[in-house]
N, C-alpha and C positions, 0 to 999 in steps of 0.2 A: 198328202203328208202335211202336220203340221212344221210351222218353222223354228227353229230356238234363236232365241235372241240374247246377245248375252251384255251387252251395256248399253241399247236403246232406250229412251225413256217410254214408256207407255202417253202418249199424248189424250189428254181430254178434248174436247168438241174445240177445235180451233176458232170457230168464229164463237163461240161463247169467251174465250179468255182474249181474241183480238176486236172485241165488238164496240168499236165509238160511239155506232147508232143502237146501245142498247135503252135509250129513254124513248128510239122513238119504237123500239120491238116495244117495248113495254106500253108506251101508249097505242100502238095500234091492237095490240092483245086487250086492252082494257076496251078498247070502243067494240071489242067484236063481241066481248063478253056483255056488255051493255051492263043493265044495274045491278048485275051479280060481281061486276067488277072489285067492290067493295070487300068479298070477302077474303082476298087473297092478296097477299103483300110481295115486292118488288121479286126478290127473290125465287117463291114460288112460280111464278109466270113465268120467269127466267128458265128454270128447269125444266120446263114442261114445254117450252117452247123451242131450248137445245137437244129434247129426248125425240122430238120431231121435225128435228134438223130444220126449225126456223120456215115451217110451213105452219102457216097460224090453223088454221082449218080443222086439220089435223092436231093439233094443239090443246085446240078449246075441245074439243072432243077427247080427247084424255083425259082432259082437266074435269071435265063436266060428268063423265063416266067417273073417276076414282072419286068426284066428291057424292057422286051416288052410292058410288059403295060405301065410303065412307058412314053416311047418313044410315044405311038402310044396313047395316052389319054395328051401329055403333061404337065405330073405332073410337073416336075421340072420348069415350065415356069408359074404357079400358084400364084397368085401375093399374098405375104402375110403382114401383119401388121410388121413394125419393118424397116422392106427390102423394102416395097413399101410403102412411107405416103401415107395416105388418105386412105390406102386399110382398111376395119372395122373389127375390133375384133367380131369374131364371138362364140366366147364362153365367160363369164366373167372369169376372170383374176385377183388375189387377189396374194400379197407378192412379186413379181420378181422386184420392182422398185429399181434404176431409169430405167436401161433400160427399164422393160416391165411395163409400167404404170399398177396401180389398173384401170379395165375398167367392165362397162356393155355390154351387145348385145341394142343397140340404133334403132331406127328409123327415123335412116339418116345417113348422110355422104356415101351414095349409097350402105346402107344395102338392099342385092337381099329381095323382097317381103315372097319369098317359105323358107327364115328363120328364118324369124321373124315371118312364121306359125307355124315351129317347136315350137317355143319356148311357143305357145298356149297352146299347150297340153302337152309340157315336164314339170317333176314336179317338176326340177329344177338341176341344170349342173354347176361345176366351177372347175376350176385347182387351187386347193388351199392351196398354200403357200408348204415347201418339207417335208419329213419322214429325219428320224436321219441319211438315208445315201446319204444325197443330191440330193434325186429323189424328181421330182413333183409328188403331190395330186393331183388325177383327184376324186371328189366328184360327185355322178350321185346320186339323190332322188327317184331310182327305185319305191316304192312303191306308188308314188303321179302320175305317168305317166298316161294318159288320152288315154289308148291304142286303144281302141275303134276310136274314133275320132282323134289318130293320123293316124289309116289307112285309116279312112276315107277322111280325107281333105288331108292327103300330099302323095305323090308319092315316090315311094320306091326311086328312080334317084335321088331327090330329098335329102331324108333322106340322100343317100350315098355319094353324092357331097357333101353335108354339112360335113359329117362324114371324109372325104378325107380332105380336107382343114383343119380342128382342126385336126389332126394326122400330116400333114404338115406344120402347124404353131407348135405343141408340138417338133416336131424329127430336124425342121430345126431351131427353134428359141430357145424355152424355152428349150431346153436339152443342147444343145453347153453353152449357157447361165451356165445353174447350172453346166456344166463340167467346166467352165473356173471359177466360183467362191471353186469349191471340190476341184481342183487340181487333178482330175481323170475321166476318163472319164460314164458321166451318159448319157447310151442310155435306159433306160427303166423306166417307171412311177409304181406308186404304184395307187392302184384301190379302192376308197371302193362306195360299193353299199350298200343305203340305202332304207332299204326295209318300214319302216315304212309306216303305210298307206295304205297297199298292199290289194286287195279282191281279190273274186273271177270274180269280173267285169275287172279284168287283164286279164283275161286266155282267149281268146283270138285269133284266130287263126290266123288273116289277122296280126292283131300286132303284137304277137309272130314272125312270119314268118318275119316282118322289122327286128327286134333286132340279127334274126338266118343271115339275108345278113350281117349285120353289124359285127359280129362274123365272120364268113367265107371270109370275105373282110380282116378283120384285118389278120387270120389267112396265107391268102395266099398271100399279099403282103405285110404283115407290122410283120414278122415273130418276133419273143422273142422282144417287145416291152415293155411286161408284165411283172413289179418283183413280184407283188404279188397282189392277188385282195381280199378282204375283204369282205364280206357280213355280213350285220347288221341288227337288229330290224325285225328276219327274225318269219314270223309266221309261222302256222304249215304246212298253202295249200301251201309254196313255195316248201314243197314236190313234188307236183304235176306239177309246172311250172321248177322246178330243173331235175324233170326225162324227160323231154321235154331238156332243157337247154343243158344238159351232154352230150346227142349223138350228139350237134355239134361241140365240142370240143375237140381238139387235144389231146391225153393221156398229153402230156408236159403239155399242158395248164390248164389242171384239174389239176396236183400237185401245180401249184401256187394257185388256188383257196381257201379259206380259210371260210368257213361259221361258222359265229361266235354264240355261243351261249349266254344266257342273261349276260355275261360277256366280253360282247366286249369292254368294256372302256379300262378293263386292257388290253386287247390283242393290242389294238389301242395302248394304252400308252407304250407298249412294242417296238412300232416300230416308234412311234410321237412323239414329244413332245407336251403338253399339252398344248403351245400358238400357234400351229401350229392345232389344232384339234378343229371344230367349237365348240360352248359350246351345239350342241343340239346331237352331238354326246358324248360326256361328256369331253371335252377338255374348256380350258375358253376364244377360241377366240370367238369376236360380229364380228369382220369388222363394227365396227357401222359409220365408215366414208365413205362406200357408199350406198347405194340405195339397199335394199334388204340383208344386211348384208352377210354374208358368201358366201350363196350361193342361190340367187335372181330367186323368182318362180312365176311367175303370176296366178299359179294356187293356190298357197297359198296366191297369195295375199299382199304379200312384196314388190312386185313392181306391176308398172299399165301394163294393158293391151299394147302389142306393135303395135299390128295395131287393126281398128275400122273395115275391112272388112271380118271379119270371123264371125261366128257364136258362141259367147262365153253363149249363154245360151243353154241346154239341145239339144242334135241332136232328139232324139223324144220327139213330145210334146205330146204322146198317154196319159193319164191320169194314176197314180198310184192311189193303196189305201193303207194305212197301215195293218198289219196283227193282229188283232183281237187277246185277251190274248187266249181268247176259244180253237182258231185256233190253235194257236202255243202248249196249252194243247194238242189238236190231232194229234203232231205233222209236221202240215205243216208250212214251215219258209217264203214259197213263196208264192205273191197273186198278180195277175195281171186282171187289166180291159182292155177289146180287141170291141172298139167300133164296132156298126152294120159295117158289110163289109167290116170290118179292120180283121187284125190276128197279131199274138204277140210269139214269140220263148222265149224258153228259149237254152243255152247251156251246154253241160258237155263236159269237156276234159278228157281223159284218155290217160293213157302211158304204151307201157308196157315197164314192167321191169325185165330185165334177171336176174337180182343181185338174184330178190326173188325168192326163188325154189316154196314156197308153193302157190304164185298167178300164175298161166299158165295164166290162163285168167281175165279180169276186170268183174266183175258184175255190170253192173246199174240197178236201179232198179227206178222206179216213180211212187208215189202216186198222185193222183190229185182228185179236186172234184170243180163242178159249183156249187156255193152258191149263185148267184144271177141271173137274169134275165131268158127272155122267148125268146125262137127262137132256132134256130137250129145250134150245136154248131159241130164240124169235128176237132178230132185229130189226126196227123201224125208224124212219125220219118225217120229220116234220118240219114246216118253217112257218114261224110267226113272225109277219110283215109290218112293220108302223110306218105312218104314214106319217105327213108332217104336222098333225095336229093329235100324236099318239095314240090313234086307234090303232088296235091289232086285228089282223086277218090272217087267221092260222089254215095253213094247208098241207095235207098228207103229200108229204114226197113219196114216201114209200111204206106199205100200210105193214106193219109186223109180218115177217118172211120167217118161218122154219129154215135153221142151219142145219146144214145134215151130218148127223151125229161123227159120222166119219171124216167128215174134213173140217172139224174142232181145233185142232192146230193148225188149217192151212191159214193165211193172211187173205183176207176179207178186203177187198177195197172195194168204194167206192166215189164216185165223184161228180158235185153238184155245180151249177151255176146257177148264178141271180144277179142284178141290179140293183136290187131293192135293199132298204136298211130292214133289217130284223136278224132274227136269231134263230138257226139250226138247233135243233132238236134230236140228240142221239139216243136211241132206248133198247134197251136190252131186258129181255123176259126170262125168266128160270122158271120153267114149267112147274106147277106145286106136287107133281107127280115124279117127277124125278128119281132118280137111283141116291143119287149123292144130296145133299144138303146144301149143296152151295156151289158155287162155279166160280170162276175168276177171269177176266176179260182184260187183256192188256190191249192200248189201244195208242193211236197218235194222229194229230190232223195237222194239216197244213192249210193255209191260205194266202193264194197268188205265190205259193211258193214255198214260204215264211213259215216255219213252225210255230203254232199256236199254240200256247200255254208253258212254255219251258219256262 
């Protein structure tokens, strides 16, 4: 289980902020680098040096990797807004004026197509305005995200070009920026994740797996970029998206994380000011002098759609039905219509988790029963496994089994165990031969107990 914390501070690298002997980290980092020493200033070697907990070795080998990549992918020659006119703001932009004007993501001024798909299915994204110690807010609307259909339509290269570019317009524009207004130098942003909105139609596997690139991208070349990251409006199932989350993240990295409980205003106000914190987080800015206020989501509906060639209604048009009061008295929460010759999944994620001594393993367990139609209906499971470097290894639990037409109402269980982190697989067949046209399946799972997905 994750913990909530509700007025601790998230602490950064302790021996980075209490370090006397940081002239002599910094000269023994320079002598290991030898005459490549030159290209990298106090600061840099500093970060790189705290992202590896002050084991140089280790150190210079991060260092010496990101600036390969660097080199060989052309970062530094990336054209950005500020430094290049005409080049487009690719994330909205609220407080840094005059230099960094208040801006939206537009469509035009040669915004590439593949980001203005992001922004389809993100449930809303802004750098907004700084925290009390002159670092920029990066505000992310985690729980409105359209995870499903952002793995669908966009490509990870994609997502991560995107992702590269706002991290290079934040470290080379807007940070210099707020250092040269603090009178100190600010290389790290403050983070808060708003989870509002959030289901279990997140969980996710293909989507998860973007947001784990996007994590391990930052990690290995954009090292302690992070002062502190926030989580908010968090419900109960981010349990289950959090024991997923945690094993991609660096021990460093988890101290700065901060999962707020239903007192997150104060814990915000403790490190914001209150015109500086939107008012739906509980601070009293609108931004009501642009387009989508704060922080502008097409998926809420604040601002219009950015392009007309995507698919902005439902990716299945397979027909739902509501679940019956009856139903739900028999405990089933789920009810799915799977037309003749079609078939319809449902998903469970599980994670394990070492913290708990008393779960070794996850228990699922599924209730299901056919309430409506005639023809012949086949159910199957399957589990796809990831390991800790995201490969998957999918395997037939149970290969498509003939129900027998007669016991169509009786309640169907079944019940799996595993260890392993991945994702159950429930599938339901409607023969294309059928009498009827369509079947209806009401269904319910549990794990370790705990109903999943209410």
């Amino acid at each position: 289980m994750f913990k909530r914390f509700t007025s601790s501070v998230p602490q950064e690298n302790d021996k980075e902020l209490n370090l006397e002997n940081k002239d002599q980290i910094i000269k023994k980092f320079r002598e290991l680098l030898g005459k490549d020493n030159e290209k990298y200033d106090d600061n840099t070697l500093m970060r790189f040096a705290a992202a590896r907990n002050f084991q140089m070795d280790k150190a210079k080998e991060q260092l010496i990797e990101t600036t390969t990549w660097r080199e060989s992918e052309g970062i530094d020659s990336i054209p950005l807004p500020i430094l290049n006119p005409g080049t487009p703001v690719l994330y909205p932009i609220r407080g840094f004026e005059p230099i960094i004007p208040d801006s939206n993501v537009e469509a035009n001024n040669g915004m590439p197509e593949n980001i203005l798909k992001i922004y389809e299915y993100f449930g809303g994204n802004a750098v907004h305005k700084t925290d009390k110690e002159g670092r920029g807010i990066y505000i992310e609307r985690l729980g409105y995200h359209d995870s499903k259909r952002l793995a669908k339509y966009i490509k990870q290269e994609d997502l991560i070009n995107w992702h590269i570019r706002c991290q290079e317009f934040s470290h080379r524009i807007i940070m210099p920026e707020l250092s040269r207004r603090a009178g100190k130098i600010i290389d790290k942003e403050t983070v808060i994740f708003d989870c509002e909105g959030m289901g279990f139609h997140q969980l996710h596997l293909p989507g998860l797996t973007l947001y784990r690139a996007i994590a391990e991208l930052d990690q290995k070349y954009y090292p302690e970029r992070l002062g502190k990251l926030f989580v908010v409006n968090v419900p109960f199932m981010f349990v289950k998206i959090w024991a997923l989350a945690k094993k991609w993240l660096d021990p460093g990295m988890l101290k700065k994380v901060h999962i707020c409980d239903k007192d997150f205003k104060k814990v915000l106000l403790e490190h914001i000011d209150a015109e500086n914190i939107p008012s739906f987080l509980g601070g009293t800015c609108t931004c009501s002098h642009m387009p989508g206020g704060c922080v502008p989501s097409v998926i809420l509906n604040n601002i219009s759609s950015l392009t007309s060639t995507l698919p902005l209604t439902p990716i299945s048009t397979r027909p739902s039905t509501p679940i019956p009061s009856e139903s739900k008295k028999d405990g089933f929460i789920g009810r799915l219509r799977i037309l003749k010759g079609d078939f319809r999944s449902c998903e469970v994620i599980v994670a394990s988790n070492s913290e708990d001594s008393n779960i070794s393993k996850n228990n699922v367990e599924i209730s299901f029963r056919v309430v409506e139609g005639k023809g012949e209906v086949k159910f199957g499971v399957k589990f796809i496994k990831v390991d800790s470097n995201t490969r998957y290894e999918e395997k037939i639990i149970m290969s498509p089994t003939i129900l027998v037409e007669e016991d169509f109402i009786k309640i169907h269980k079944h019940a799996f165990q595993t260890d392993d982190t991945g994702e159950f697989v429930f599938t339901w067949y409607f023969d294309q031969w059928s009498e009827s046209d369509s079947c209806v399946i009401e269904s319910s799972f549990t794990v370790n107990g705990e109903i999943y997905g209410e």
